[in-house]
C-alpha positions in Angstrom: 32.6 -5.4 -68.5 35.6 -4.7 -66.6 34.7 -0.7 -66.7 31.3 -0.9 -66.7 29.3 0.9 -63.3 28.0 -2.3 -62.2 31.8 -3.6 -61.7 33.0 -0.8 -60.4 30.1 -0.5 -58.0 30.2 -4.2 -56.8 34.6 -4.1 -56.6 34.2 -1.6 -53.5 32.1 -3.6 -51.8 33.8 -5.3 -48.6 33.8 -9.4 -48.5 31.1 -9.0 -45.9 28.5 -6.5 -48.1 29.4 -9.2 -50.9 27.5 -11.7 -48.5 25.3 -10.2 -47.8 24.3 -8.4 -51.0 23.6 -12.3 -52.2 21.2 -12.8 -49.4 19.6 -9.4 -50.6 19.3 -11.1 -53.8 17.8 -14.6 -52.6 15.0 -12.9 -50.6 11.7 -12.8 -52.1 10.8 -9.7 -50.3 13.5 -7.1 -52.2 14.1 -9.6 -55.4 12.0 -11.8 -57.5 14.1 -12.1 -60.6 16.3 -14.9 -60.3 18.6 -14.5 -63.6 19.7 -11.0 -61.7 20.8 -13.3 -58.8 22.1 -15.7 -61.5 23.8 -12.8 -63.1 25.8 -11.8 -59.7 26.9 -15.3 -58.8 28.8 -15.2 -62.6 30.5 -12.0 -61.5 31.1 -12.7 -57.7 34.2 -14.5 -58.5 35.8 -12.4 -59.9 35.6 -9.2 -57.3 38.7 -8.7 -55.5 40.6 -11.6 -57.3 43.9 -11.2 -58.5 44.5 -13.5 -60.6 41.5 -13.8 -62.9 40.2 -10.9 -64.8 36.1 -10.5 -65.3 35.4 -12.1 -69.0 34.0 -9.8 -71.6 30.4 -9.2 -71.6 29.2 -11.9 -74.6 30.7 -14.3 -72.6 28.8 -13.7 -69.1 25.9 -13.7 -71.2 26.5 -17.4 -72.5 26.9 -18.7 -68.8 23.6 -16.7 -68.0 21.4 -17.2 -70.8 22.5 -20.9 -71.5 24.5 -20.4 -74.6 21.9 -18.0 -76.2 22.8 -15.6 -78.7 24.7 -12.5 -77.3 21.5 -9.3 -76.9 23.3 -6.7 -76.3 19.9 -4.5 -75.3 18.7 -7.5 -72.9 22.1 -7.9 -71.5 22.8 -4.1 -70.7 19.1 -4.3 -69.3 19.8 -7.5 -67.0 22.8 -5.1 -65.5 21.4 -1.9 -64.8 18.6 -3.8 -63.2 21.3 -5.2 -61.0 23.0 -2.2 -60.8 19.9 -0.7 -59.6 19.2 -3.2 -56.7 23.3 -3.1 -55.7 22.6 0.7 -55.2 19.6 0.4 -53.1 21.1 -2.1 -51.1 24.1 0.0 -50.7 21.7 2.9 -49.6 20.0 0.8 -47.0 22.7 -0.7 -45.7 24.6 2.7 -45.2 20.9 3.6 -42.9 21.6 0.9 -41.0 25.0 1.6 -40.3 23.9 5.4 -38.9 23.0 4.9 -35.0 20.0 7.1 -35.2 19.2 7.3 -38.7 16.1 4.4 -38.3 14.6 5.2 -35.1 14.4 9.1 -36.2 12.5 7.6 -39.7 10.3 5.7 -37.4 9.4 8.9 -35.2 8.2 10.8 -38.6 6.3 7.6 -39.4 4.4 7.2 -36.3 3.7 10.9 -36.4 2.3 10.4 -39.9 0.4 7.7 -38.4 -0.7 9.5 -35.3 0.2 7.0 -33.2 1.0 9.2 -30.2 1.9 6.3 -27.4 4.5 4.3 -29.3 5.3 7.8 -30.2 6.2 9.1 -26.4 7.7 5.6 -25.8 10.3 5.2 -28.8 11.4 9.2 -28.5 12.2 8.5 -24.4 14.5 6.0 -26.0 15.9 8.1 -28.5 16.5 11.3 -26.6 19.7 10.2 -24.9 21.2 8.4 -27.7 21.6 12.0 -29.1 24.0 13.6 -26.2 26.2 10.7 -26.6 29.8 11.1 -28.3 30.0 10.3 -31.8 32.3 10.0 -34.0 30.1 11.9 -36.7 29.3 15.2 -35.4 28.2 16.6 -38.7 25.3 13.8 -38.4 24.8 13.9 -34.9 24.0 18.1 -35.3 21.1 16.8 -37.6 19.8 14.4 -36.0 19.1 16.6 -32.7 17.3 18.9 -35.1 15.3 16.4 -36.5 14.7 15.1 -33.3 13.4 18.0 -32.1 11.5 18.7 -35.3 9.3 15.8 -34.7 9.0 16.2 -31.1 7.6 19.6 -32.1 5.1 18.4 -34.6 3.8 15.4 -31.9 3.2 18.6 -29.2 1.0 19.9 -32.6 -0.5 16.8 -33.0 -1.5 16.3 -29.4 -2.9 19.8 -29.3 -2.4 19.9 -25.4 -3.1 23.4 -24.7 -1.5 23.0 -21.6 1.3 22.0 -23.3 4.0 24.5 -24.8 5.8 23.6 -28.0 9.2 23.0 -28.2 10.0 25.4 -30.9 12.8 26.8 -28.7 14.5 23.3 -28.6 14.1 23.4 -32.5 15.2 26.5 -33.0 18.1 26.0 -30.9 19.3 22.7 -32.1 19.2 24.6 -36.1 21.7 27.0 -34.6 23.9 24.8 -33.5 23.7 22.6 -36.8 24.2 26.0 -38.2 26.8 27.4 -36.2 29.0 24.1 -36.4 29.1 23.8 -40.2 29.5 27.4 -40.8 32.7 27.8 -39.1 34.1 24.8 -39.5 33.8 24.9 -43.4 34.6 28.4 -43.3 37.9 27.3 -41.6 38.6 25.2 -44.1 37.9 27.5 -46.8 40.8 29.9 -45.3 43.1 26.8 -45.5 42.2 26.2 -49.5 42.4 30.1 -50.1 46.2 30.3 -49.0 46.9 27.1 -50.5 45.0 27.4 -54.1 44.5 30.7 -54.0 40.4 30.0 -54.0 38.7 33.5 -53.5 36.1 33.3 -50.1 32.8 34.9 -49.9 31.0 34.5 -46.5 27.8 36.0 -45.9 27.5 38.0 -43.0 30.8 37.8 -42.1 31.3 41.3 -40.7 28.0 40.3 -38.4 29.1 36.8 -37.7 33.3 38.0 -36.8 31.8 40.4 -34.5 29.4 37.7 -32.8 32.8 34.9 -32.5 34.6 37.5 -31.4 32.6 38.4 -28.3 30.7 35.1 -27.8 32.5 32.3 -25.9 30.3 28.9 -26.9 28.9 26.3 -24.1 29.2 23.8 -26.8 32.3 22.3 -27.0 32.5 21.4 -30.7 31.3 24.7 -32.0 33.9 26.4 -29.6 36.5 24.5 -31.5 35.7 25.5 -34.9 35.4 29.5 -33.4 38.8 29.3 -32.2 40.4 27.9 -34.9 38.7 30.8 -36.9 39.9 33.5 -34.4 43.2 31.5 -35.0 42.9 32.0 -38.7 41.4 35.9 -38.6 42.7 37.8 -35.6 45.8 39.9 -35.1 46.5 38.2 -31.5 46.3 34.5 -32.7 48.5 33.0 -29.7 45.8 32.6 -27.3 43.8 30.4 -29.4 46.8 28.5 -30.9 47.8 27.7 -27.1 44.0 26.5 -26.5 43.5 24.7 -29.1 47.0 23.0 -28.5 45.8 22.3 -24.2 42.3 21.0 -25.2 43.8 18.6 -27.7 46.7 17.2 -26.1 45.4 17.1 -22.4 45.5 13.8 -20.9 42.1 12.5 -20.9 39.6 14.6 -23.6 36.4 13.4 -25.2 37.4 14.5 -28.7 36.4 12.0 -30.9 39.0 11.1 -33.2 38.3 12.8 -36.4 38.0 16.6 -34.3 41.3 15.6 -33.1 42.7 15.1 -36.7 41.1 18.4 -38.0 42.5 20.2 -34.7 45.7 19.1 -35.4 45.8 19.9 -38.6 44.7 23.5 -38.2 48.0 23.5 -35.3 50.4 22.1 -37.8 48.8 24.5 -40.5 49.6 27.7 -38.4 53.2 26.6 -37.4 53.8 26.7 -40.9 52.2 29.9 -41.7 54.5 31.2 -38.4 57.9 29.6 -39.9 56.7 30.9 -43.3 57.1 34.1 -41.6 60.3 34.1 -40.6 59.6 33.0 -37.3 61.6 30.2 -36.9 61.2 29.4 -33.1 58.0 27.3 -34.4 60.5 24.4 -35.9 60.8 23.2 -32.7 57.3 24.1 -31.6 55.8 22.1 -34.6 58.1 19.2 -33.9 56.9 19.2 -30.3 53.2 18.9 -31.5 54.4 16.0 -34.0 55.9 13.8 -31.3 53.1 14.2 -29.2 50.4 13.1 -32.5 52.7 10.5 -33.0 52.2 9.6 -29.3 48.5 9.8 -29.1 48.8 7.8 -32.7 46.9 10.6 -34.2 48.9 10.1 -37.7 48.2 6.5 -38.0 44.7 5.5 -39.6 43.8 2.0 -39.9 47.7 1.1 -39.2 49.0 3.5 -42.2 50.8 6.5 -41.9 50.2 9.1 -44.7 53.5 9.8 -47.3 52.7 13.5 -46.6 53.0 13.4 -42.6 56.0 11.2 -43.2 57.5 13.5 -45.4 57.0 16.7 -43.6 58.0 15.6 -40.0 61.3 14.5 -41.5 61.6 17.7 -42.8 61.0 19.4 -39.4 63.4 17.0 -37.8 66.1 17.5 -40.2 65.7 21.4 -39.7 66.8 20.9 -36.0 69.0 18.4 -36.8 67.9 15.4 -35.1 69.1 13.4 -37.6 69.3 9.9 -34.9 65.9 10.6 -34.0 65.5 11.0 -37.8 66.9 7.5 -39.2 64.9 6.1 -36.0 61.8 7.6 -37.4 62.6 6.4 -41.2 63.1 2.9 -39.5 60.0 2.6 -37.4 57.4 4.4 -39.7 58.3 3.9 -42.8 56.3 0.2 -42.0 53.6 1.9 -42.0 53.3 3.8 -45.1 50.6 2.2 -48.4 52.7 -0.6 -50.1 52.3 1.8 -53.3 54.0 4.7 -51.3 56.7 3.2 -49.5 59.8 3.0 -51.9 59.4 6.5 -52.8 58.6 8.1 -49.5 61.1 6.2 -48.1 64.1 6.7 -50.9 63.0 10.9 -51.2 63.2 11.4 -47.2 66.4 8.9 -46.9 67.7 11.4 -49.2 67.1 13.9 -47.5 69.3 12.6 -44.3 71.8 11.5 -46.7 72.2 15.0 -47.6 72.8 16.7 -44.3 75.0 14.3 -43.4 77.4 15.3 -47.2 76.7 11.8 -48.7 75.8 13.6 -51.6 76.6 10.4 -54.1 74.4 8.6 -52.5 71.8 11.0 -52.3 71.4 11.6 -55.8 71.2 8.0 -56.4 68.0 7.6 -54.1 66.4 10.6 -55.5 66.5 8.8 -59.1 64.9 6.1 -57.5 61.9 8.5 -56.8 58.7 7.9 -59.1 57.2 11.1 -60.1 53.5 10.7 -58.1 53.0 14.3 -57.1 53.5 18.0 -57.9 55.1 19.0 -55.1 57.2 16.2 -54.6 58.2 16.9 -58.1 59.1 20.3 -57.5 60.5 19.2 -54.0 62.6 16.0 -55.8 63.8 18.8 -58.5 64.9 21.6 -56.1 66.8 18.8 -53.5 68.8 17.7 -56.8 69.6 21.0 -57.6 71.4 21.8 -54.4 72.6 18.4 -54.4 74.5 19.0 -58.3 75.7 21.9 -57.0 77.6 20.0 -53.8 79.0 17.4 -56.8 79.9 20.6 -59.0 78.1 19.0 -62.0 77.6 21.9 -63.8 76.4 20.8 -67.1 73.6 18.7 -65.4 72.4 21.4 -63.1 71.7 24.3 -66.5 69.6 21.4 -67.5 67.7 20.8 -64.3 66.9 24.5 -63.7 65.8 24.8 -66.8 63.5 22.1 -66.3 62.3 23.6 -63.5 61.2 27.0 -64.3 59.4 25.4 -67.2 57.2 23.3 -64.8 56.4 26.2 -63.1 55.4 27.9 -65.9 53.0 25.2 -67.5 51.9 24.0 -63.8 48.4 25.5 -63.7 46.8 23.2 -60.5 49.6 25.0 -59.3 48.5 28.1 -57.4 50.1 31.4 -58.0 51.1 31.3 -54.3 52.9 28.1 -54.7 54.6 29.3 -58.2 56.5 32.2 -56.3 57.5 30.4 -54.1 59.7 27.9 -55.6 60.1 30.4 -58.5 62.2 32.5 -55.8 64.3 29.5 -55.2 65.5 29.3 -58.8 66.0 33.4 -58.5 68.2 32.9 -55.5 70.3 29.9 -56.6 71.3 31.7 -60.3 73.9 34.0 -58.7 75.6 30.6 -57.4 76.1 29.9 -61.3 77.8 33.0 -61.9 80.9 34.5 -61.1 79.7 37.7 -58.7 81.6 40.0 -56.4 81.4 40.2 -53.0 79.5 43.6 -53.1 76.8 42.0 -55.1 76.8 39.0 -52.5 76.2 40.9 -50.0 72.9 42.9 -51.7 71.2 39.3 -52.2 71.8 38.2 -48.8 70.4 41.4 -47.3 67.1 40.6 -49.9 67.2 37.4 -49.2 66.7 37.6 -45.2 63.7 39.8 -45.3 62.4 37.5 -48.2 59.9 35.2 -46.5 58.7 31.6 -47.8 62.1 30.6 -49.6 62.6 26.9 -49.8 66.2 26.1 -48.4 66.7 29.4 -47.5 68.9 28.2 -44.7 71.4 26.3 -47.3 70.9 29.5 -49.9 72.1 31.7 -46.9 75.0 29.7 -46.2 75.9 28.8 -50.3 75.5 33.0 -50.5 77.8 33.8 -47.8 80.6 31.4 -48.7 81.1 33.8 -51.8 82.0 37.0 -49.7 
């Protein structure tokens, strides 16, 4: 029972939908079998309870049949039917919850019905619900299309030659819906290409880059998405990097929260990509924009702070050496982070501060401590023990961690190739600090090594490199 779809179904509901998923039950008008009713009130007790697992399935079906003999058929029957009625209250209630989802339902119906009055009357009440902000913009892009679908077919309806159709309105409310999904899931698809190295095929793109590149858009939400693509595409990216940057952080904006997420993390996305590039003056750029989330409480959802922000604003910190403002933020934050999270983000990035400042004892120590949830914190966990061995001169250790190492990258295939050479170059440029190697040859790895972009540590492999001229 415990893995069954009905359970599994009825565990994500919240305490309220649990209430009100038995007054679904009780009324006549959506149920008239009362052993399914029966049937939920065994398992209610159960959902969400910690200390009581569901019983197995023969034994629900004694409490519900009143100690008949277990049918397997009728009790897998008595279940889906349930299952059935928890998903279409599930359904409805997720209608309910979307502003304009009824009222544009009833607008189709009444046209159905050619009831053109109530028609006019309920569409005036509609019509300014859709320019207001929401939260949803992918849904609120649909709705004004629909909208205006309907409106069109009432004007057909009416058959008021005097009156034009809308089909413009229609037409333009499809482009926008159009526009507004297209480039902002073609941004999206640049991200994932870099990072998984997932091939992109847009259609029309030579048509459409010329049309973003010479169109600025009145709306405000598609402009967004057309700059963050320009950001992504075009040789001179700084423009639309310093634009996005203005509209997000200005005082007072009427982003709503979820654009300002995706805006930020398109920012944070091409710092990286800049950095990656050797330009390192965007450390202190992309810490900027990080204390300024932080301010705006852009990285905090629901009062938790993901492990991955966590991780990579240390990171930033520690690479301009704010290492107070570092243990601050370890202090303050790390109360934020999922229970299940919080030992390891906080032990790895701990680390990581214990390791600039040369406690390298204790560093290790914390990093043993680290559960192995992740890839890249398991490359990142292996690669920070490497350079701490190396500080300890435990030599024996360290042959067995590299080897270790260049094995996971070889079996790693969610791994993209990308990703691979990356920390593949990291083991290439820390061998020669194994071996005994004269100053001439020293000096040829440094030279490859500062043209070499996207290194990790390529700072402390610079430094470890020149100490053996």
């Amino acid at each position: 029972m415990q893995n069954t779809k009905l359970y599994l179904l009825l565990q994500s509901f919240s305490p309220q939908e649990i209430q009100r998923f038995q007054l679904y039950l009780q009324s006549p008008f959506f149920n008239t079998d009362t052993s399914l009713f029966n049937l939920f009130e065994i398992i209610r007790p159960y959902l969400h309870s910690r200390n009581y697992e569901i019983p197995e399935a023969e034994i629900i079906w004694i409490k519900l049949s009143g100690n008949k003999k277990y049918n397997n058929l009728q009790f897998n029957k008595h279940c889906s039917y349930l299952y059935q009625y928890a998903v279409d209250f599930i359904s409805l209630h997720q209608l309910k919850n979307k502003t304009n989802a009824l009222p544009l339902q009833y607008l189709q119906i009444l046209n159905q019905r050619r009831l053109t009055d109530l028609f006019s009357f309920h569409a005036d009440r509609l019509k300014p619900l859709l320019t207001a902000k929401n939260e949803d913009l992918d849904l609120l892009f649909v709705e004004r299309f629909s909208f205006h679908q309907q409106i069109n077919l009432h004007q057909e309806i009416l058959q008021s030659r005097q009156q034009q159709l809308n089909t413009a309105d229609v037409l333009h409310s499809l482009e926008e819906f159009y526009m507004y999904e297209k480039l902002k899931y073609w941004s999206a698809a640049n991200h994932y290409k870099n990072l998984f190295d997932e091939p992109v095929t847009i259609q029309w793109e030579e048509f459409l880059m010329k049309w973003i590149n010479e169109t600025s858009i009145k709306n405000e939400w598609i402009e967004i998405y057309r700059q963050i693509l320009l950001m992504q595409l075009n040789n001179d990216t700084q423009p639309h990097y310093e634009w996005l940057k203005r509209i997000l952080f200005k005082p007072k904006n009427n982003l709503n929260k979820i654009t300002q997420k995706e805006i930020l993390l398109f920012l944070i996305n091409y710092c990286i990509a800049q950095i990656n590039s050797s330009n390192t003056k965007y450390y202190e750029e992309l810490f900027q924009i990080y204390k300024l989330a932080l301010k705006q409480q852009l990285l905090i959802q629901k009062k938790v702070m993901s492990p991955w922000d966590f991780k990579n604003i240390i990171s930033v910190a520690l690479q301009l050496q704010e290492i107070k403002w570092t243990e601050k933020f370890i202090k303050t934050y790390s109360l934020l982070l999922p229970k299940d999270e919080l030992n390891n983000a906080y032990n790895y990035n701990l680390a990581k501060v214990f390791f600039i400042q040369k406690k390298y004892k204790e560093s290790l120590q914390l990093l043993q401590q680290v559960a192995y949830t992740d890839l890249f914190y398991q490359l990142d966990i292996k690669v920070m023990q490497a350079k701490t061995m190396y500080e300890l001169n435990e030599w024996d250790t360290l042959d067995d961690l590299l080897i270790s190492l260049k094995k996971m990258l070889t079996r790693k295939r969610k791994l993209s190739a990308h990703y691979q050479n990356i920390y593949r170059k990291f083991t290439i440029y820390f061998q020669p600090l194994l071996k005994s190697i004269s100053k001439k040859e020293a000096s040829a790895i440094i030279k490859k090594l500062e043209l070499d972009t996207q290194v990790p540590d390529k700072n402390w492999l610079m430094e470890k490199l020149n100490s053996l001229q």
